[in-house]
N, C-alpha and C positions, 0 to 999 in steps of 0.2 A: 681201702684204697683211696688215694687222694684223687677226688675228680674235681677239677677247676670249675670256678662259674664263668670264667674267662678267659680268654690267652691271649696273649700280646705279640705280636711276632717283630723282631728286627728283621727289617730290609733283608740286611747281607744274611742271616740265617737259612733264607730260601734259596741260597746259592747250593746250600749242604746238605746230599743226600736225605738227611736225620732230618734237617727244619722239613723238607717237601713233604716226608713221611709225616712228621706230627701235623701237619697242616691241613694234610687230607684225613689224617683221623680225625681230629677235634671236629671239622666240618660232616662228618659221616655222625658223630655223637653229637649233632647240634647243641657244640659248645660255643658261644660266640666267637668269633675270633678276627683278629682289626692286625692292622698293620702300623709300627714306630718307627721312627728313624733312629732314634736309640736308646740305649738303655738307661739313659740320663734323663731322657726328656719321654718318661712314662707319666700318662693323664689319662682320663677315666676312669680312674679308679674313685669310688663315690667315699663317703662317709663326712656325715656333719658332726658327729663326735671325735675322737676321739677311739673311743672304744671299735666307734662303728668304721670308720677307716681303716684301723688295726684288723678287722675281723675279715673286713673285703679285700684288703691285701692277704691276706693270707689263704683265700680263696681263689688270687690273681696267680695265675702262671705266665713267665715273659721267658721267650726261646730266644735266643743270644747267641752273637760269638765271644769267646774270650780271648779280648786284644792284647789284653796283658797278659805274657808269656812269663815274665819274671816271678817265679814264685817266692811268696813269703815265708819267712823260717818260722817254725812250728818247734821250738824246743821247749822242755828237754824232753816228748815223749817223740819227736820225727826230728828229722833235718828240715823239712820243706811240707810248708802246706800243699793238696793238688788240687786244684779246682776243680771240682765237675760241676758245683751244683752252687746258688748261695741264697740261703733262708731257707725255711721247710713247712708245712703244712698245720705242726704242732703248736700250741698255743699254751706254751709253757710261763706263767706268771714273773718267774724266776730267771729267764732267759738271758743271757749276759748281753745278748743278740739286741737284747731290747733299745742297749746305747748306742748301737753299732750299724744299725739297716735305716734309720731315720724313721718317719710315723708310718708310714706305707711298706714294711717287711714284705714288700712281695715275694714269690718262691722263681726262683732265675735258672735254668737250663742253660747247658753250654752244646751246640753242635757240634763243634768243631775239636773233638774230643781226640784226634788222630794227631793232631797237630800239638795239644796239650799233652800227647805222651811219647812226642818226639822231645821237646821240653824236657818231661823227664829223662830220657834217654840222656840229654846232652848232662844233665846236672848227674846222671852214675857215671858217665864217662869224668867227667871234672875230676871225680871222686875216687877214681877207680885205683890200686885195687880194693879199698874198703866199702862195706857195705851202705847205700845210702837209702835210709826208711823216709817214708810220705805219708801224708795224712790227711784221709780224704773226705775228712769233717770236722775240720778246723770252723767252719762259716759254713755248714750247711747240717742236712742229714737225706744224704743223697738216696738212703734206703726207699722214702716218700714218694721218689719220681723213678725209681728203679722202673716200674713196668711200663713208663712210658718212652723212656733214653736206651735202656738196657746198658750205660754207658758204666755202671759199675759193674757188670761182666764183662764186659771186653778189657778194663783195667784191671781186673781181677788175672785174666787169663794174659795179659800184656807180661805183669809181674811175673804171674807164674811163670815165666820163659827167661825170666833176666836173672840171672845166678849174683848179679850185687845189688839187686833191686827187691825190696819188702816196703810190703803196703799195709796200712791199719786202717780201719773206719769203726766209725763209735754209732750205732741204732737205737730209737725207740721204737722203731716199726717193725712190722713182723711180714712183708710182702718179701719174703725170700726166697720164692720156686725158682726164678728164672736166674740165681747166684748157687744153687744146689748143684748143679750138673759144671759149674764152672771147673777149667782145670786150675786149679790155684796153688797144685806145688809145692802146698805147704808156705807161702811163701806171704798169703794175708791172712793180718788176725784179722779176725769178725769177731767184734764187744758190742758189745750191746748196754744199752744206761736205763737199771734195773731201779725201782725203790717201793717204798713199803707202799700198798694199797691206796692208803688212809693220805700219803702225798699226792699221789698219782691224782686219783678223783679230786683234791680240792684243788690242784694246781699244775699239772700236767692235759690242758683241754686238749679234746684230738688225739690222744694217743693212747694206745694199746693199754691192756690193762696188766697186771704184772704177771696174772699167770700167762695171758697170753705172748708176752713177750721169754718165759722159761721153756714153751714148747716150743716155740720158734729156734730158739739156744739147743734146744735138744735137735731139731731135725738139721741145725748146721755143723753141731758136731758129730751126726750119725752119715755128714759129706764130710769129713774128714779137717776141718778149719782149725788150725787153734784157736782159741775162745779167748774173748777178754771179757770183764766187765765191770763197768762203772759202776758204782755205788753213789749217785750225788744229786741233786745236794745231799748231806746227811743232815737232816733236823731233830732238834732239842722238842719236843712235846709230851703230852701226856701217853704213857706209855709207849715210849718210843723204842726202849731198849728190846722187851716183847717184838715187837713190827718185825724191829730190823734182822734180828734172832731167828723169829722165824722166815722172814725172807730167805735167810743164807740157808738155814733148814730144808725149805721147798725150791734152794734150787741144787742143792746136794742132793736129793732124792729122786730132782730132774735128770741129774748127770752122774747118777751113782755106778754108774760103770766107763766114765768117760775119763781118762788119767787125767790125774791134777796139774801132772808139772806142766800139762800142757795152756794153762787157764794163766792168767793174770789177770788182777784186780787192781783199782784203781779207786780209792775211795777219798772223797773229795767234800769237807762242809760247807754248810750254808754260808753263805757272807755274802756280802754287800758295797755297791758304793752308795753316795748320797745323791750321787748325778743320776743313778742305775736306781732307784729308791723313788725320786721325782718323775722319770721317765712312769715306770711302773704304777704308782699310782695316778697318772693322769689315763693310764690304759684303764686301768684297773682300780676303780676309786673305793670298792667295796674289798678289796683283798685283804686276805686276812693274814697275806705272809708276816713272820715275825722281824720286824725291820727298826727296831727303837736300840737306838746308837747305846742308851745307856746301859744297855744291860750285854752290852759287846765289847770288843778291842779293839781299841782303830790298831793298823797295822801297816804300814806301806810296803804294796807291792811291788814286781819285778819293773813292773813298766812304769816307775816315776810314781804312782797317783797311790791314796789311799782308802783302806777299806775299812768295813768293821767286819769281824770274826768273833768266832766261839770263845771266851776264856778258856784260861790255861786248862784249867780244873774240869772242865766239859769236856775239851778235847783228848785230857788224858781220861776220859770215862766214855770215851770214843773210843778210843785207842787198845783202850784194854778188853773192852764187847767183841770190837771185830778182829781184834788178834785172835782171842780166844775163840771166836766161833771160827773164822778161817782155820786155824790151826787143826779144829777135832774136825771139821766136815771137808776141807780141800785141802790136807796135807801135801806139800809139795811144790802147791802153786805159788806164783811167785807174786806178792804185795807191791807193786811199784812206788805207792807213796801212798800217805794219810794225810792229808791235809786240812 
């Protein structure tokens, strides 16, 4: 469980039942806790490195409102990103987050979570009568503050009631008691972003270990959730095909009675920018991620900018591993992309 070394609180937060609540617990768990005007103008957070600033932000929890209502489009897996939460507690090397939250990633709470799924409410009526899905870890991983927000059970249970409304969120964490009992309708996937061991320990800090994260997958699908899960990065190393083989192995045996068609995967390779490359090793000056342009593809992406990627010939010896293990151990499920 993620316990903060410190919590920030915005002003307007304590107006909302939620900030009062967290503010009397952090003070009863003598967590320090200070008060901001906002969430722009967050200080005290220490570190004379780099590295060491990175690591205390990510130990920083800041309680917030979220003023902006206007949600961001999350294609092609949602229509709309949903805010609950933005950065998380993990300390992923690889993190796309890393270009994206500036040197201080602190971990950000939202109180105001009633009024964020009146928001939604307005964008399914917009939409209506088609179905319009959300996605509720676009910029976060809300599973990390679940036991203290409990704000993705109440979205969970929100969804479940709206007959043109489905919700998705993507986890590395496995605090999932108080999302078990949700009534969800059927109507959220819960994925989880799975990978072989041998990644996890050199570059996934802070998170679950991979079995710990298949038991976790098993007791959400013995609540009834359809299941998704990520497969990403996927990386090229020595014995990789093994890892990954047996990954899909140990989580078919997890779920060897849970129906396929009900699962979707999403498996997704390593790559890179060079902006997301300099960010990274100035956190991380000893990493040993594989990031040397010449043995990759530059490739431009959807949004303008470009990356490097797997060659052709890697990809399609990607391509053919996890079809072929999908295919004999989750017949049925449905592959959303390989990339």
């Amino acid at each position: 469980m993620f316990i903060p070394k410190r919590v920030l609180f915005e002003q307007d937060a304590l107006a909302y039942p939620l900030g009062q609540e967290l503010q009397q617990r952090f003070k009863e768990a003598k967590i320090p806790v200070s008060l901001i005007a906002s969430h722009n103008r967050v200080t005290g957070i220490p570190g004379k490195t780099p590295l060491e600033a990175y690591r205390e932000a990510k130990r920083t929890l800041v309680v917030g409102v979220r003023r902006t209502l206007q949600f961001s489009p999350c294609k092609p897996s949602a229509h709309y990103q949903l805010p609950l939460s933005t950065s998380c507690s993990g300390q992923c090397q690889y993190c796309y987050l890393q270009t994206t939250l500036g040197k201080k990633p602190y971990v950000r709470v939202y109180v105001n979570i009633e009024e964020i799924l009146h928001q939604a409410e307005k964008y399914m009526n917009e939409r209506a009568p088609e179905i319009t899905r959300f996605e509720g870890a676009a910029t976060s991983d809300p599973v990390s503050v679940e036991p203290y927000t409990g704000s993705l059970a109440r979205t969970v249970e929100f969804f479940g009631g709206q007959p043109l409304g489905r919700f998705r969120f993507v986890t590395k964490f496995t605090d999932v008691d108080g999302l078990l009992n949700a009534a969800h309708n059927g109507h959220t996937r819960f994925r989880f972003s799975i990978n072989t061991e041998h990644i996890i320990k050199s570059y996934e800090g802070g998170t679950p270990a991979a079995s710990a994260r298949l038991r976790a997958a098993r007791r959400v699908a013995d609540a009834g959730y359809p299941l998704g899960f990520l497969i990403a990065p996927i990386f090229v190393y020595p014995g990789w095909q093994d890892d990954y083989t047996s990954l899909i192995g140990n989580l078919a045996e997890e779920l060897k009675d849970y129906p396929a068609e009900n699962i979707t995967f999403e498996l997704i390779s390593h790559r890179f920018t060079l902006s997301a490359r300099k960010r990274i090793m100035e956190v991380f000056p000893d990493t040993t991620l594989p990031m040397d342009e010449s043995e990759r593809k530059f490739k431009f992406g959807q949004f303008g900018y470009g990356k490097y990627v797997y060659p052709k010939e890697t990809l399609q010896e990607m391509n053919e591993l996890f079809r072929r293990e999908l295919d004999k151990h989750f017949p049925g499920a449905k592959v959303e992309y390989l990339v």
